[in-house]
C-alpha positions as CSV (number, residue, x, y, z in Angstrom):
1,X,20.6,7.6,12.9
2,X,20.6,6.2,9.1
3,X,18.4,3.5,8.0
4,X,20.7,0.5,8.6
5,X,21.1,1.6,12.3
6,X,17.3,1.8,12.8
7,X,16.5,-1.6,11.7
8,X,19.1,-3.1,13.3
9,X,18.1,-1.5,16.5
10,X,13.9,-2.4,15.6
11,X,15.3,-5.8,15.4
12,X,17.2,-6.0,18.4
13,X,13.9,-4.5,20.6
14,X,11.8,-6.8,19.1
15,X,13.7,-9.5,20.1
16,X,13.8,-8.3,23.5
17,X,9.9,-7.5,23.7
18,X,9.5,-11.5,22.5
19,X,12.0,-12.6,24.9
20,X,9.9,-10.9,27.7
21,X,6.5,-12.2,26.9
22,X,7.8,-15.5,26.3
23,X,9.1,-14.8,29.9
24,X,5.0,-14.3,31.0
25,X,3.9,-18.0,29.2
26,X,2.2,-20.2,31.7
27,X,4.7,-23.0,32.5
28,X,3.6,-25.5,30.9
29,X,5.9,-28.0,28.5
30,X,4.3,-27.3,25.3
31,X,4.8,-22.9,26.1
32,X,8.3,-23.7,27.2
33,X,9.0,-25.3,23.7
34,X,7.0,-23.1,21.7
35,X,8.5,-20.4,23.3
36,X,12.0,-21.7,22.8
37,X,10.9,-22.1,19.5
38,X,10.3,-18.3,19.2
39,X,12.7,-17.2,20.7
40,X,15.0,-18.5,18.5
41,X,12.9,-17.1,14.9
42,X,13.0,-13.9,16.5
43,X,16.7,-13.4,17.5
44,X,17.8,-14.3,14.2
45,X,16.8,-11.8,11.9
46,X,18.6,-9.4,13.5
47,X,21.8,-11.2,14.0
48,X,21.2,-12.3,9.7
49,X,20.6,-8.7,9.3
50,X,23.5,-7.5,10.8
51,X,25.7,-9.9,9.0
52,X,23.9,-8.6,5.8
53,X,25.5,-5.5,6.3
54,X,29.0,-6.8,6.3
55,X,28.1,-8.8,3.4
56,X,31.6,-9.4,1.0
57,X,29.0,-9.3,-2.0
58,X,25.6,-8.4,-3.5
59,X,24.7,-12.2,-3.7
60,X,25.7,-12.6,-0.2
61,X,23.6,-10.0,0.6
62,X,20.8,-11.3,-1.3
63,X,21.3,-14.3,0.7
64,X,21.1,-13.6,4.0
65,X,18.3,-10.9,3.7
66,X,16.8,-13.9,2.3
67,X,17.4,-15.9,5.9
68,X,15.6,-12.8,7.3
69,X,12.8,-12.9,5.6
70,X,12.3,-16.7,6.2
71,X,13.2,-16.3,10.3
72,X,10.7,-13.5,10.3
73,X,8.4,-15.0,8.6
74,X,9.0,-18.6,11.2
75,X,8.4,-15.9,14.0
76,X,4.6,-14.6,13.0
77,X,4.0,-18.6,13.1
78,X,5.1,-19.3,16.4
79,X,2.9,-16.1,17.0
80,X,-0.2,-17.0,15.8
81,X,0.1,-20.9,17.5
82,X,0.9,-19.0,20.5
83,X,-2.3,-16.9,20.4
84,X,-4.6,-19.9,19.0
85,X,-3.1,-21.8,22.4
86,X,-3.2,-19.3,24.8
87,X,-5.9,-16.4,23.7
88,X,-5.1,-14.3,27.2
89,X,-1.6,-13.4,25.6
90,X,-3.3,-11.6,23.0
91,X,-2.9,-8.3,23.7
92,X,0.8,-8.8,24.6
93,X,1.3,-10.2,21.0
94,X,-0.4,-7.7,19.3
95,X,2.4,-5.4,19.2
96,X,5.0,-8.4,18.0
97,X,2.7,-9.0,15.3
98,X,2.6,-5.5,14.1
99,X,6.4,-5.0,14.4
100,X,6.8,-8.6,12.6
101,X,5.0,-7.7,9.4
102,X,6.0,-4.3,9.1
103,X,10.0,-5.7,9.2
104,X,8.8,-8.4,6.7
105,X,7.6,-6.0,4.4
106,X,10.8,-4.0,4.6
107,X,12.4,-7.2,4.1
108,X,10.2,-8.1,1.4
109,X,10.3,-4.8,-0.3
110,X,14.4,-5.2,-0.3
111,X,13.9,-8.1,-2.0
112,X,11.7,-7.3,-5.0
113,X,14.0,-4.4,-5.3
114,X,17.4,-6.3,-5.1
115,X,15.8,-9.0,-7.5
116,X,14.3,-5.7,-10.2
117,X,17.9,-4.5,-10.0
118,X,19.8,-8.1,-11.2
């Protein structure tokens, strides 16, 4: 499996691992919108990413990779709100967090190279 295959694959099963411990939340209004909330940073990067990869041009490109790194970014928020709110989830989010920064600093990486290379 090449590179573009694995990330697109990371990204898809980390948006199912977020979907399924936002599925464990205690039921509360505030969870349900934070969760909502995260559930929607989290399922875009990999739908952005994917649209990267048809992009029609290197600035397009640029641009949505761009939109990945900002969704990602949204997601460790909603992350660390979540943890300050509800320290039990802790060790469920753990995991996320990892998986979130090290995609970020793919992302990031990309970026700094994409922008050395204009």
């Amino acid at each position: 499996m090449d590179q573009t295959q694995q990330l697109k694959e990371r990204y898809k099963k980390l948006a199912i691992a977020i979907i399924l411990m936002v599925r464990k939340l205690p039921v509360k209004q505030e969870f349900k919108i934070l969760g909502a909330q995260l559930i929607r940073s989290a399922t875009s990067p990999g739908a952005n990413y994917r649209a990267a990869c048809r992009a029609k041009s290197a600035k397009d490109f640029l641009n949505k990779i761009k939109i990945v790194e900002e969704e990602l970014d949204e997601t460790l928020y909603w992350l660390e709100i979540i943890a300050e709110l509800h320290p039990e989830a802790k060790t469920d989010l753990k995991p996320l967090w990892k998986e979130t920064n090290e995609l970020l600093a793919i992302v990031v990486a990309t970026l700094k190279k994409l922008r050395t290379n204009e």
